[in-house]
C-alpha positions as CSV (number, residue, x, y, z in Angstrom):
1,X,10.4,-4.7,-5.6
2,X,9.4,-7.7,-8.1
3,X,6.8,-8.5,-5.9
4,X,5.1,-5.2,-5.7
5,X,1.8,-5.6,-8.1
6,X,0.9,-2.0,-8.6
7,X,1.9,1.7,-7.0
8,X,-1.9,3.1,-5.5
9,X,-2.4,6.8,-4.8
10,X,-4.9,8.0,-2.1
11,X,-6.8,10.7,-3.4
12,X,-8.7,11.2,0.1
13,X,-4.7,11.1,2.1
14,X,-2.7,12.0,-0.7
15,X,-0.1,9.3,-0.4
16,X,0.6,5.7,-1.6
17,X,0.2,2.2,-0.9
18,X,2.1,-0.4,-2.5
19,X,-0.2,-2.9,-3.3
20,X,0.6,-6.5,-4.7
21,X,-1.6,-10.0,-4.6
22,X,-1.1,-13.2,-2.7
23,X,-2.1,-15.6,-5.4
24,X,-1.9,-14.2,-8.5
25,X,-2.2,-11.0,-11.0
26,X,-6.1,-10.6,-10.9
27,X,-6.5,-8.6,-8.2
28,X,-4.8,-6.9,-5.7
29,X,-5.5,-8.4,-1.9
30,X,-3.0,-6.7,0.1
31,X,-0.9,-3.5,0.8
32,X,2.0,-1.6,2.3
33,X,0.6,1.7,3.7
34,X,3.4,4.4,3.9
35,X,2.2,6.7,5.2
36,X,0.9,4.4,8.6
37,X,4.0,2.1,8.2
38,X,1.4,-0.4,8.4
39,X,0.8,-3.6,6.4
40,X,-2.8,-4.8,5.7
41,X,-5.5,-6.7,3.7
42,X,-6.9,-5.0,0.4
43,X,-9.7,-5.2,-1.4
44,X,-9.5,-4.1,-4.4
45,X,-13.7,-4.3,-5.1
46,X,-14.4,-1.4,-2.4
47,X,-10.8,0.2,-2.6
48,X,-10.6,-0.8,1.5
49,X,-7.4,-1.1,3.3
50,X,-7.5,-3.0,7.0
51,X,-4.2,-2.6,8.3
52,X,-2.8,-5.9,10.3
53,X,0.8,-5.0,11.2
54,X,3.0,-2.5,11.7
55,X,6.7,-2.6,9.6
56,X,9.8,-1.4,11.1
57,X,10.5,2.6,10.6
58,X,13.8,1.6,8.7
59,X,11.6,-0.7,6.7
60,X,9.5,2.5,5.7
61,X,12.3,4.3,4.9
62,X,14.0,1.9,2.5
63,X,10.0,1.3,0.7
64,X,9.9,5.1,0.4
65,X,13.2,5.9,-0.6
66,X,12.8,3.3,-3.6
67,X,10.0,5.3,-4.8
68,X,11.2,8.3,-4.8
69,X,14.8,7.3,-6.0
70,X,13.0,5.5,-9.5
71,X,10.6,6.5,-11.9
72,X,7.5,4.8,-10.6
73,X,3.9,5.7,-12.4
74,X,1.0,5.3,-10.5
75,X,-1.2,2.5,-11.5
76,X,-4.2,3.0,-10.1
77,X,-6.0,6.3,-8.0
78,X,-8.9,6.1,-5.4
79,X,-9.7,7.3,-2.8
80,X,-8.8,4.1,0.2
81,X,-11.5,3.5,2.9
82,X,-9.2,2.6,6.1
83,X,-11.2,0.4,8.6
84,X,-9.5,-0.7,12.0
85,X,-6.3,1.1,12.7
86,X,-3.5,-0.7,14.1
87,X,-2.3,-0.1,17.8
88,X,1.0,1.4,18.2
């Protein structure tokens, strides 16, 4: 999980995103979504997820079950605007 930036909690949804940045530490620009199983965009300005892909449900698994099986602090809480869900 080196490449995971920061753990984000969804005050609206009450779950998490796995956040992390494409080109550096400054800001976060992208996200796993696990409750969706979705990856996306972020922007970190407006706290707005756009989901682009979905992951693989034993992909899901493995991203949740690392959180849950280590001590992970959240790092930042929002509440997440979601714009343009995924298709199934």
């Amino acid at each position: 999980m080196e490449s995971c930036q920061c753990l984000i909690y969804d005050k609206g949804e009450k779950n998490f995103l796995l956040g992390f940045s494409t080109f550096g530490w400054l800001y976060i620009d992208g996200a796993i979504d696990l409750a969706t199983g979705t990856v996306g965009y972020y922007n970190d300005n407006e706290d707005i997820y756009t989901p682009v892909g979905n992951l693989r449900d034993e992909d899901v698994e493995m991203l949740s079950e690392v959180i849950q099986d280590n001590d992970w602090s959240i790092d930042y809480e929002c509440t997440v605007k979601r714009e343009n869900k995924v298709a199934a």
